[in-house]
N, C-alpha and C positions, 0 to 999 in steps of 0.2 A: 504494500500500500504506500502512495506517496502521499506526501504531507505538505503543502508550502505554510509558510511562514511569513505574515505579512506584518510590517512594523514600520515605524516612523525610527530612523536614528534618534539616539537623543544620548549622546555621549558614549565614553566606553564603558562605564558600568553597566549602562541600557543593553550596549551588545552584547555586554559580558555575559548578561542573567537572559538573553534573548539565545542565546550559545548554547549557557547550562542546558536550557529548555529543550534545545534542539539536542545535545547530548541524550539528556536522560529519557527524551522521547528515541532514540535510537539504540539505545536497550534491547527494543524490541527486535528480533531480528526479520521480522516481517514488516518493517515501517523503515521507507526512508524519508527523510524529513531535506526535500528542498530547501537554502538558507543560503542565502547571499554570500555571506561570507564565507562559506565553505565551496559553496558553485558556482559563481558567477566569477567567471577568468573577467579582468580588468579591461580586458583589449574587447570586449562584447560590450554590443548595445546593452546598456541595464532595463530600457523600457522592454526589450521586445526576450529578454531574460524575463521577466517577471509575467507578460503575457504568456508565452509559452511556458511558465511556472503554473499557472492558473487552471490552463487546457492540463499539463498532462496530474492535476495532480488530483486523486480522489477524495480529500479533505480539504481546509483552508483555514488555517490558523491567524486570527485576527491580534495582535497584540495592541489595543487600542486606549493608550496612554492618554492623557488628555493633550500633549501636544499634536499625537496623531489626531485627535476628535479636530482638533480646534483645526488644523492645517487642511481636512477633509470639510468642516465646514464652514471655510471661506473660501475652498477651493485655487490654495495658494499652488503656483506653478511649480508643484515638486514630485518626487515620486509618490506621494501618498494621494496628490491627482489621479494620477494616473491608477492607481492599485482600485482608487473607489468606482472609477468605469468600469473598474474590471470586476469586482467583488462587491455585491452589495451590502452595506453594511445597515442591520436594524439595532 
């Protein structure tokens, strides 16, 4: 089963404990957990990494901080644009 992980940067502790998450979700060894950090080569488009994160994955992990809320609902030009066309968030 794939897993993505969707999250608003918010310093290195945020990644840190956004990492853990992904770590101790891949435990399992039936789950792989798509996560920027560990998949996304630097020389790749990040929007169209994260699109094709969405399609191939069968869950969708919202990590919805309030700086992600707040960037989602002013609809500032950043990745978390882009991640809310892509995943609806209620």
């Amino acid at each position: 089963m794939n897993v993505f992980i969707s999250y608003s940067s918010g310093g290195a502790s945020h990644t840190d404990w956004v990492a853990k998450l992904t770590d101790d979700l891949e435990v399992n060894p039936d789950c792989h957990v798509i996560f920027d950090q560990y998949d996304l080569d630097h020389l790749k488009d990040k929007n169209m990494f994260m699109e094709q994160s969405v399609v191939d994955s069968d869950f969708i992990i919202v990590v919805a901080t309030k700086d992600y809320k707040s960037k989602a609902d002013n609809r500032e030009r950043t990745e978390v644009m882009t991640k809310t066309g892509l995943v609806s968030i209620t």
